[in-house]
N, C-alpha and C positions, 0 to 999 in steps of 0.2 A: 259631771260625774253621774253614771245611773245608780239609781238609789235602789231600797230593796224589793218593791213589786217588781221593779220593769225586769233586776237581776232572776228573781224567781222563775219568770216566764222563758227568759233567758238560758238558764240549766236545768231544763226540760232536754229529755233527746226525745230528736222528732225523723222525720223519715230521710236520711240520708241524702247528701247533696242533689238538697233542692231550695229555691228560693220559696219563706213561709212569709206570706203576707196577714196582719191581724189586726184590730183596733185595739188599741186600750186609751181608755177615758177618754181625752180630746184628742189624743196622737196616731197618728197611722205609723203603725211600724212591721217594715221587711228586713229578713235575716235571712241567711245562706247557711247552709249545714255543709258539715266536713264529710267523711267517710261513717263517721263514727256514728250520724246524724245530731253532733252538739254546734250549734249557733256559735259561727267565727265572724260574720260579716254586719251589723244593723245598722239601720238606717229608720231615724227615729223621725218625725214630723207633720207636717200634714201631705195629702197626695193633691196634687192641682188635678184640672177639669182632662189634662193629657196624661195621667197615671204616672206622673213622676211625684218622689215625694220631695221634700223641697225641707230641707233641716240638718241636723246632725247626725258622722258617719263617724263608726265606733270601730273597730278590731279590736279580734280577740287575742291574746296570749297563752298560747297554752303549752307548758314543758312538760314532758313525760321521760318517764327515766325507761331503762330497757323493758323492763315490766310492764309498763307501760300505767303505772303512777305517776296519778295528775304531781307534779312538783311547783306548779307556777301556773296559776289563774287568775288571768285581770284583764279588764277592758282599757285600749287605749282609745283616747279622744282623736281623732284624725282630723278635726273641723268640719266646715260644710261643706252639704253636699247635694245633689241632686240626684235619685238612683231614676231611671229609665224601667220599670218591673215588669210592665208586657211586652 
């Protein structure tokens, strides 16, 4: 389960589908931006010596109504995972 730092960094919007790579504390974590540029993809853990990170892969859930009001916000746990980022 992410807890409340990691979710903070998380519902930032940042520049539109694009993969953001960043540190925090001991974990290397990359996320992938939708359209909107809000964080649907992370991949939390450390990065080995060949730039994959090597830990746990998140999705996001996001429902919007016609308005396009968030109606349903949450992270699903996917398992492990290894992301490939360059």
């Amino acid at each position: 389960m992410l807890k409340e730092p990691i979710l903070k960094i998380l519902n930032k919007i940042y520049q539109p589908d694009t993969m953001i790579e960043m540190k925090f504390k001991r974990y290397d974590l990359a996320f992938k931006t939708d359209t909107k540029g809000r964080a649907i993809l992370l991949f939390i853990g450390e990065k080995d010596a060949s730039g994959k990170i090597k830990g746990e892969r998140y999705a996001r859930r996001l429902l919007e109504n016609t308005e396009g009001i968030v109606l349903k916000d949450h992270w699903d746990h996917k398992g492990k995972a290894s992301a490939q980022l360059s």
